[in-house]
N, C-alpha and C positions, 0 to 999 in steps of 0.2 A: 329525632330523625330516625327514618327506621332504613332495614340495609335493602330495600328495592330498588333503590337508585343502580347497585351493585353489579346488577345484569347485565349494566354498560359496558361492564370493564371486561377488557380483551383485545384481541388483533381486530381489525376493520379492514376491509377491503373494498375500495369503490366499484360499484357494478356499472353506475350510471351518471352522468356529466348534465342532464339536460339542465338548462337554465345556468349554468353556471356564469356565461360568460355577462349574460345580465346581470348575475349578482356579483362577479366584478368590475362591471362596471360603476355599479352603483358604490361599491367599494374604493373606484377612484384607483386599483390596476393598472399598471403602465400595458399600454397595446402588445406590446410580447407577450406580455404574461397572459391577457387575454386570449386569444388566439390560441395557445398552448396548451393553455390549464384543460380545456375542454378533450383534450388529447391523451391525458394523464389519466394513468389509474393510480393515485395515491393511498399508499398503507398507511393506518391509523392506528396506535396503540392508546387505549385508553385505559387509567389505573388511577385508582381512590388514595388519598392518605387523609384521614379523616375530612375533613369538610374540605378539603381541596381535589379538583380534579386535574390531575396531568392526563393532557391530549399530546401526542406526536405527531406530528405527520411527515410522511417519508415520500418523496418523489426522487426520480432520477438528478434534477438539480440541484433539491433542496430537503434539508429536515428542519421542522420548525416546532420547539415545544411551551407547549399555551399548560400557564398554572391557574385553573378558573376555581376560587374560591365560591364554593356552594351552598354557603352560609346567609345569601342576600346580601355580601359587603362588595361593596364597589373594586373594580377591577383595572387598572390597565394594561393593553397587550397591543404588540406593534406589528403592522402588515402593512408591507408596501410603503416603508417609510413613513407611514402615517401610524402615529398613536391613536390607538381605540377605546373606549371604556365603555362599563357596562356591569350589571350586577347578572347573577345567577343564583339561583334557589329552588332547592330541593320540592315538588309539588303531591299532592297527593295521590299514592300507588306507584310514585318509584321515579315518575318524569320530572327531567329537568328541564326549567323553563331562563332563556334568556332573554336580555333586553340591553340595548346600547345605540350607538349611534356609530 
């Protein structure tokens, strides 16, 4: 694995919301949240320890932090009361690619 993936990591700032509310919906988002979340500008830190990636996300409401194993091994991670799962892996020049349900 080489350290391109690397470039990820740091503070995030959301500039833009479009689409989001569709992608909570499809996520199953209780209607507050919906509504809302498009209003947010949420902070994101993002930081490597070896094949694991810690994501933060910070909003006014809420912090929430995701350990996504970057290795290809299967993952679960919970939002909205629902459990998620999903693998991620490191792709060629540096992108990470995900996949779940």
């Amino acid at each position: 694995m080489g350290e391109e993936h690397l470039k990820f990591a740091g503070d995030w700032t959301t500039i833009s919301s479009e689409n989001v509310e569709e992608m909570l919906i499809m996520l199953k988002a209780p209607f507050m949240v919906r509504k809302a979340a498009p209003r947010l500008k949420p902070a994101q830190t993002i930081s490597f320890n070896g094949t694991v990636m810690k994501i933060n996300v910070v909003t006014t409401f809420k912090t929430k932090e995701s350990n996504v194993p970057i290795d290809g091994s299967q993952f679960k991670d919970e939002m909205f009361g629902q459990v998620f799962s999903g693998k991620a892996e490191i792709c060629e020049g540096g992108m990470i690619k995900t996949e779940g349900n």
